[in-house]
N, C-alpha and C positions, 0 to 999 in steps of 0.2 A: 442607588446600588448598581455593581455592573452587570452588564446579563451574562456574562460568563465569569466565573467561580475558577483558582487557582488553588488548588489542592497542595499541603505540604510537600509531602511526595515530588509533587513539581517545582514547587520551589527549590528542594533540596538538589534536585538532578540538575536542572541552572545554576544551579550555583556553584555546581562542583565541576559541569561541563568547562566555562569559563577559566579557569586557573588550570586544569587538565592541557587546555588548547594551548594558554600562554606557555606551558612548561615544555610544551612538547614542540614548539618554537622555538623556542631559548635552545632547545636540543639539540635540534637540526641546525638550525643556526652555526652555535658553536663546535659542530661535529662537521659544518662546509668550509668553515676557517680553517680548524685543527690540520686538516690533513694536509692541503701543501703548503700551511705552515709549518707542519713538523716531518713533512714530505716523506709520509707515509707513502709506502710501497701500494700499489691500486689491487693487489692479491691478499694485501694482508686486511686493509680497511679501504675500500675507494668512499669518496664525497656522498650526500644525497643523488646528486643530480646526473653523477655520473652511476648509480642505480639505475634512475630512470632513465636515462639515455641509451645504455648498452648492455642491462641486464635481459634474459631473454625470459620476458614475463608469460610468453606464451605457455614455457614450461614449467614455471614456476604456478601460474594460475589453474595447471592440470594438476601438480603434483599439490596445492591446497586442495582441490577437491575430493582428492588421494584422501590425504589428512584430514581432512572435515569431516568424512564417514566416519572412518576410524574413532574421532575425536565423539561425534555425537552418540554412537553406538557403545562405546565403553562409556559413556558420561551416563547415558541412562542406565545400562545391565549394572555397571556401578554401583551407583547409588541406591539401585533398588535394591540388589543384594544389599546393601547395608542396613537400609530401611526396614527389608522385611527381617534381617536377622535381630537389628536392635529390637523389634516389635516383640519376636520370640522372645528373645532373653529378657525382657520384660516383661511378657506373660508368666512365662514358666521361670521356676529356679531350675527343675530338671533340663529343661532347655538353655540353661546357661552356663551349666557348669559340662555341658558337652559342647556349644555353639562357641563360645566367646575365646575359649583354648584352641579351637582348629582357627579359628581369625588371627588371635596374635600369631600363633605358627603361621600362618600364612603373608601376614605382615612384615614376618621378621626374616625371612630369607628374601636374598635379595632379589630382585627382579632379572636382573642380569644371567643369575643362578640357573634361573628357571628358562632361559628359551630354549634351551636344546627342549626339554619337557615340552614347552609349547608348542614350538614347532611341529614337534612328531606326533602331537595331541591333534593339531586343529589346522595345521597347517602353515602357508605364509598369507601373504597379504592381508585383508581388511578381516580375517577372524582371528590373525596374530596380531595384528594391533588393537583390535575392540579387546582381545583376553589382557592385554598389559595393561591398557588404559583402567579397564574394569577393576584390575589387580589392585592397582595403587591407588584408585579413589575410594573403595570399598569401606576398607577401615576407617578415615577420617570420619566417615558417615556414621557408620557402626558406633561410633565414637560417640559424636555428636549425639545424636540420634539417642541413643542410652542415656547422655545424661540429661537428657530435654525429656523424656520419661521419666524419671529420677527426682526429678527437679518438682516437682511439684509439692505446693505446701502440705504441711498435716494437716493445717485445719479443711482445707477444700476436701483432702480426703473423709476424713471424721465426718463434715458436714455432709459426704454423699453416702456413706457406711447411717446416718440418722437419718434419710430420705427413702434406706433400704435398699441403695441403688446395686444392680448387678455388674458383677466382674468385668464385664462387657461395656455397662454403660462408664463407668469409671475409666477405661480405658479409652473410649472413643472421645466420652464428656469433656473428659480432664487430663488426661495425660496428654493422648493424642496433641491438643490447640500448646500445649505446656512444649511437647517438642520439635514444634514448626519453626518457630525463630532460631534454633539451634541444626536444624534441618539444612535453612537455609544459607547459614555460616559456616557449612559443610557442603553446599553447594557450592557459593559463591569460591572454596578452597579449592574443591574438586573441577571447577569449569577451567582453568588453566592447568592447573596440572594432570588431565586429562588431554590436554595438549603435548605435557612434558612427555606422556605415558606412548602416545602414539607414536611419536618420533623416535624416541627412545628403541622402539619395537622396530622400526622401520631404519637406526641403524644398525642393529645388533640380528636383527633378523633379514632384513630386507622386504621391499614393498615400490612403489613407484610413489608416493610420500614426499613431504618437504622434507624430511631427515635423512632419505636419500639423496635426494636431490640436493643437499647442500654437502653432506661429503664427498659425494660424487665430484661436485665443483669444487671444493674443495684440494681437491685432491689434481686435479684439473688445473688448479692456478685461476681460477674465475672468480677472479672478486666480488665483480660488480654482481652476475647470479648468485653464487651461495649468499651473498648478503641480501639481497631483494628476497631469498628466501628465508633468514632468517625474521627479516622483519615482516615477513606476510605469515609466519609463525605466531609473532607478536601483537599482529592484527587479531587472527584468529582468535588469540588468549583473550585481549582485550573486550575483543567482541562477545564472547563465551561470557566472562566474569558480567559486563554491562547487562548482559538478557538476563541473566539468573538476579542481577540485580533491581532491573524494571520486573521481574518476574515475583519478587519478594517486596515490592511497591505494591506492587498490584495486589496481591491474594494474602498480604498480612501487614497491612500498613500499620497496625499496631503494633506492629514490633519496634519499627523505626523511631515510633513514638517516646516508648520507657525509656 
């Protein structure tokens, strides 16, 4: 036998790294043809390579770091607003039929709607984009989150109601482990589009941001930057979605499993 042990979890992430890399070859690839084969203008689409040659990554790698705060800071106030609301309204009914009505109201206006509000609430920069980012992952969680509480069989309940078990222990015993896989598939939603959320804030409001930073160039006629920017956006998504996903490897590999 070998002296080191390969965990499913790890098999599954090789496996999926591999066809991930070839695709994203195949991408690039036919995205360094396309362009002066079909001699795209260099403002509207430039090559990869002319990204890396002449986009100015200097400010593109300031204006991610811009957005990474943004991004990590609404990804957690987020989520845990959802987390601790769904907990509520599955404690209490009294607590549901007041919590889970101010959420869809708050889900259902648009986000757009609301930045003058923001603005004048919290300000600009990185507390106007943690509030959008916050805004828009909140409910998916809330979501999730409630029915991975929900979700739990009658008979595990019944058998812990015959055990005599308290309110509390049913809740932390059974419910709780019941809405961690569904936690984390509101996670894995919420870690890019708390991307969408920053940027978002950061056109409509302003910030020093990649969302800035690519209308800016934009607007500039800079191809090669606003596009270095968009896909160092994309990185970030990428990246955000992969750790939430090693993160849901790691602390509930049995979810992977069912």
């Amino acid at each position: 036998m070998s002296a080191t042990t390969t965990t499913a979890p790890e098999v599954r992430l090789r496996g999926a790294a591999v066809p991930t890399a070839l695709t994203l070859l195949v991408v690039l690839a036919c995205w360094q043809v396309a362009v002066p084969l079909l001699d795209i203008p260099v403002y509207v689409l430039p090559s990869p390579t002319a990204i890396l040659a002449h986009a100015d990554w200097s400010a593109i790698v300031s204006a991610s770091g811009s957005t990474s705060v943004g991004v990590v800071l609404g990804f957690v106030a987020g989520n845990l607003l959802g987390f601790v609301l769904a907990g509520l309204i599955a404690w209490s009914a009294a607590a549901a039929s007041v919590l889970y009505p101010i959420g869809l109201s708050l889900r259902s206006v648009p986000i757009i709607a609301l930045a003058p509000f923001i603005t004048l609430a919290v300000g600009r920069g990185v507390s106007a984009t943690t509030t959008v980012a916050g805004l828009i992952v909140f409910f998916p969680t809330l979501v999730n989150v409630l029915a991975g509480f929900r979700s739990v069989e009658r008979e595990a309940l019944e058998l812990m109601r015959v055990l005599n078990a308290s309110k509390r222990d049913v809740f932390v015993r059974v419910q709780l482990p019941a809405a961690l896989p569904l936690f984390f598939d509101a996670l894995k939603i919420a870690a890019p589009t708390s991307v969408l959320g920053v940027m978002t804030a950061e056109w409509v409001i302003g910030g020093h941001g990649l969302g800035q930073l690519i209308l800016t160039e934009s607007l500039a006629l800079n191809g090669e930057t606003m596009w270095g920017g968009i896909v160092a956006s994309a990185v970030i998504a990428g990246l955000a979605f992969t750790l939430v996903s090693l993160a849901e490897r790691l602390l509930i590999p049995w979810a992977g499993d069912q």
